[in-house]
C-alpha positions in Angstrom: 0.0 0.0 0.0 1.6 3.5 -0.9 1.4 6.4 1.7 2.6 10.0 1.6 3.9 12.1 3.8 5.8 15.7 3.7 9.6 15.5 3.1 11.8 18.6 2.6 13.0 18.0 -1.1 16.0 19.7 -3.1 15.8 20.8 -6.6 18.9 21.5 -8.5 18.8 24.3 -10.9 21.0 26.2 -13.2 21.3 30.0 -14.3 23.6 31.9 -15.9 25.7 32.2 -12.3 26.3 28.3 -12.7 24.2 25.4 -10.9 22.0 26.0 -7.7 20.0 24.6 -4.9 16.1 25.3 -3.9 14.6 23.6 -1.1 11.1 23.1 0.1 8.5 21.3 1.9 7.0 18.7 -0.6 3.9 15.9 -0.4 5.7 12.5 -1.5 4.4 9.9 -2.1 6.0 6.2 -2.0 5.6 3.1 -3.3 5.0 -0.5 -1.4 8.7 -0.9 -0.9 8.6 2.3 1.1 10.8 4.3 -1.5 9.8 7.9 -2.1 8.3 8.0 -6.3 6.8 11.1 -6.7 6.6 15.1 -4.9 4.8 17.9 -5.9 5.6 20.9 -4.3 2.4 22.2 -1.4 1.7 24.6 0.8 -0.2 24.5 4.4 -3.6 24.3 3.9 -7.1 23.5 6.0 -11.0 24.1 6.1 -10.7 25.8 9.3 -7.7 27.3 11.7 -7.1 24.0 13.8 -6.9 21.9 10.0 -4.5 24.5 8.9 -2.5 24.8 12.4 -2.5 20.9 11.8 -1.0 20.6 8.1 1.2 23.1 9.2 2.6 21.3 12.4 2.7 18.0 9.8 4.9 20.1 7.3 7.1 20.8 10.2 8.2 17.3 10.5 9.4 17.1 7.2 12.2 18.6 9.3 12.7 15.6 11.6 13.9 13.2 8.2 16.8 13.5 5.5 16.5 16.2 2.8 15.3 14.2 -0.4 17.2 15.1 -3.5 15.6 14.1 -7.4 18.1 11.1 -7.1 16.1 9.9 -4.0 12.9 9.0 -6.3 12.8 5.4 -7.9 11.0 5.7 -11.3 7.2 4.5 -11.0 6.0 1.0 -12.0 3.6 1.2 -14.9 1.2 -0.1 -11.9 1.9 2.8 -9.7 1.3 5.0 -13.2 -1.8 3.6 -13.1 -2.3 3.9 -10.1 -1.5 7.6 -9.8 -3.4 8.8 -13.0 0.2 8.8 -15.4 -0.5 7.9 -18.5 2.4 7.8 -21.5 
């Protein structure tokens, strides 16, 4: 069964200064062997003040694990395409 949970993730980038960093607080998903497949990036959200003092206090653990990098995310099984919508 694949779960989520919020991970701080960082992006490499590069500009015309050379190759950079961005981090921040991602929803990522994982697969049944517990390996992280997919992020999108989120912000702190709720249908009233204690849901959003909630989502906020989850985000904050993100803190607690390792900083994913892309290199961290195995590629999808066509199930788990499937699964999340992906089509080729």
């Amino acid at each position: 069964m694949s779960h989520w949970n919020y991970r701080v993730v960082r992006e490499t980038f590069a500009d015309d200064n050379g190759v950079g960093y961005i981090f921040g607080i991602a929803e990522v998903h994982y697969n049944e062997n517990d390996e992280p497949v997919a992020y999108a990036k989120t912000k702190a959200l709720g249908e009233t003040e204690e849901e959003l003092v909630e989502d906020w206090n989850m985000m904050a653990d993100a803190f607690n694990n390792p900083t994913l990098t892309e290199d961290d995310f195995a590629a999808p099984t066509d199930a788990e395409m499937k699964e999340y919508g992906v089509s080729e």
